[in-house]
N, C-alpha and C positions, 0 to 999 in steps of 0.2 A: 425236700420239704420247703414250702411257703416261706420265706422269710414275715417273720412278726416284729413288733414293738408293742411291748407293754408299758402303757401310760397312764399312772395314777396323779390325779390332779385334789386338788383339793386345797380350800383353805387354812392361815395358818391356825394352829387347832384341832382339825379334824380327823388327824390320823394316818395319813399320807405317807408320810416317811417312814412309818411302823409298819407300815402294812405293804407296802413297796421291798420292806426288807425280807418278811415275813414269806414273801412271793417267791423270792430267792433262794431264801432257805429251805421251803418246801421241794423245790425241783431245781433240781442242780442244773439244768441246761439252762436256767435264766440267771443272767449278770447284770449288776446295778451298774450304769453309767456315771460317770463321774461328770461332775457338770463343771465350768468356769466361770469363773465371779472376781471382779475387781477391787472386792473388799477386802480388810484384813483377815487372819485368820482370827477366829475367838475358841477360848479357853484350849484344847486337846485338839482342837480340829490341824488335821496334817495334809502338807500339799501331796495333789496325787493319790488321796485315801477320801477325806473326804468333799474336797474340789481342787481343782487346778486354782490355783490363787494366781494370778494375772496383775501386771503394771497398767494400769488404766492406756496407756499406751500402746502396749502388747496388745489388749483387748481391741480398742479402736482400728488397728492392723489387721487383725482377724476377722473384723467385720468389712474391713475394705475389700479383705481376700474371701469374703463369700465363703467363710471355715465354718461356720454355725449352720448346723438343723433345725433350732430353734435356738430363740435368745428373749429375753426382756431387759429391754433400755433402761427400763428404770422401776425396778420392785425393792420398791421403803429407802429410793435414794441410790442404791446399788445396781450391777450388770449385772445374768446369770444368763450363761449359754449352755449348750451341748454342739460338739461340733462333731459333723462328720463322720470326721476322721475315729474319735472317739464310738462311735454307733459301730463304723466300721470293724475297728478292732476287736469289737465285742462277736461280731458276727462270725468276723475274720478264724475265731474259736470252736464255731459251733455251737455257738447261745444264742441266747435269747435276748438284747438288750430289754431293761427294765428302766423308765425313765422317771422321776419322783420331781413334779414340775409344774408352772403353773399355767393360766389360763389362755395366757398369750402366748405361751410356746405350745400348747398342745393346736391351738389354731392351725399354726403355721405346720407342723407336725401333720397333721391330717391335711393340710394342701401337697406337704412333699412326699406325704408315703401313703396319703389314700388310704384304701381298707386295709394295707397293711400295720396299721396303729388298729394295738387295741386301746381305749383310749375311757378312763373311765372317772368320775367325777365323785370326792369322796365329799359330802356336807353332814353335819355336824352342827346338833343344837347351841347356839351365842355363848349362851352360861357355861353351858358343857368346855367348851371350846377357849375359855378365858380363864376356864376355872385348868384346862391342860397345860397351858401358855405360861400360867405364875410357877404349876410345878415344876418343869421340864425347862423352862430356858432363862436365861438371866438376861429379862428383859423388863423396862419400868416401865410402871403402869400407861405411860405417854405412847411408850411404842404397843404395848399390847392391843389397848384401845385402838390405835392407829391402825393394826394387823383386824382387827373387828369392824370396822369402819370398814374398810375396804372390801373384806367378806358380805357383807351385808349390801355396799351401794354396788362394787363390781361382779365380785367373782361368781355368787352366788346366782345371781341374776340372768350374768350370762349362761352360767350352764343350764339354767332352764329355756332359755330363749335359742341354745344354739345345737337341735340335736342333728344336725349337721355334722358336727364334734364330736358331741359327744356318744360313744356306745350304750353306755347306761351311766345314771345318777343312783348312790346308793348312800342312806343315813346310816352313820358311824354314833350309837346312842350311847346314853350309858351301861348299859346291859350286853352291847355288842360281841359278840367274841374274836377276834380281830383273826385268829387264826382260822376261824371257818370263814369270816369276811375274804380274807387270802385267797384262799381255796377255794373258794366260789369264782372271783373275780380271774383268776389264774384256769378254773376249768373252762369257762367262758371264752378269756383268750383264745387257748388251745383249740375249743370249737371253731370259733371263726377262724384260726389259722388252717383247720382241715377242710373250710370251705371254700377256704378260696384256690386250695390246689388243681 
């Protein structure tokens, strides 16, 4: 079988991380990657479960040794990579890596693995997506707006400008059902992985 990469992008708000999970849970041969970040940990978040938590040092090392698949230098201030090695050992199982990431690492993502990323772009109505943001994470109002700014002047924009990237763009509403969203985006996948054999 084809090796794949499942790539859910999207900004923050729209659903991404839920639906990234939800991919996993439906089909056991797909595994979430854990990605690396130089930030602290916040609230319950655990190294190794849900990021490698890195010495800003370690990180810079990493990147000198060429360890990253993708990475973003700088999202709201912070590093966030997937490396390699990380992809690898997911493979190394018999799965599926599944990647939950943003716009500058799917870029680079589709230069290193070509049509083996499937690679998919989640957007999500402003309001909808502010109004996700106050309930789900403990973030003031400075950072939220700042994660909506960005959605709007960058991320947004580019996935319509870059179907290069992107596989497909799909709206996460509020009506949405995130588990047929999954299921759709995940049958999808698995097509294009049987075509490229």
């Amino acid at each position: 079988m084809e090796e794949l990469y499942i790539i859910v992008v999207g900004s923050s708000g729209a659903g991404k991380t839920r639906i990234a999970q939800l991919i996993c849970e439906m089909y056991p041969k797909c595994m979430s990657s854990v990605s690396n970040t130089d930030r602290s940990p916040r609230g319950k978040e655990t190294h190794a479960v849900d990021y490698y938590f890195r010495h800003p040092d370690k990180f810079d090392l990493m990147l000198t040794n060429d360890e990253f698949a993708e990475h973003n230098p700088n999202y709201v201030g912070k590093r966030y990579g997937t490396t390699k090695l990380e992809l690898q050992r997911i493979l190394d199982l018999g799965k599926i890596p599944v990647l939950d990431i943003d716009y500058v690492g799917a870029e680079q993502m589709r230069t290193l693995y070509g049509q083996k990323a499937y690679i998919v772009f989640i957007e999500s109505p402003i309001e909808l997506a502010r109004k996700r943001l106050k309930e789900r994470y403990d973030l003031s109002d400075e950072e939220i707006e700042g994660r909506l700014k960005r959605a709007v002047e960058e991320e947004i924009p580019f996935a319509y400008s870059r179907p290069d990237v992107f596989d497909v763009i799909v709206e996460n509403k509020e009506n949405t059902v995130l588990d047929v969203l999954a299921n759709q985006i995940l049958n999808a996948a698995l097509e294009k992985q049987k075509a490229l054999v």
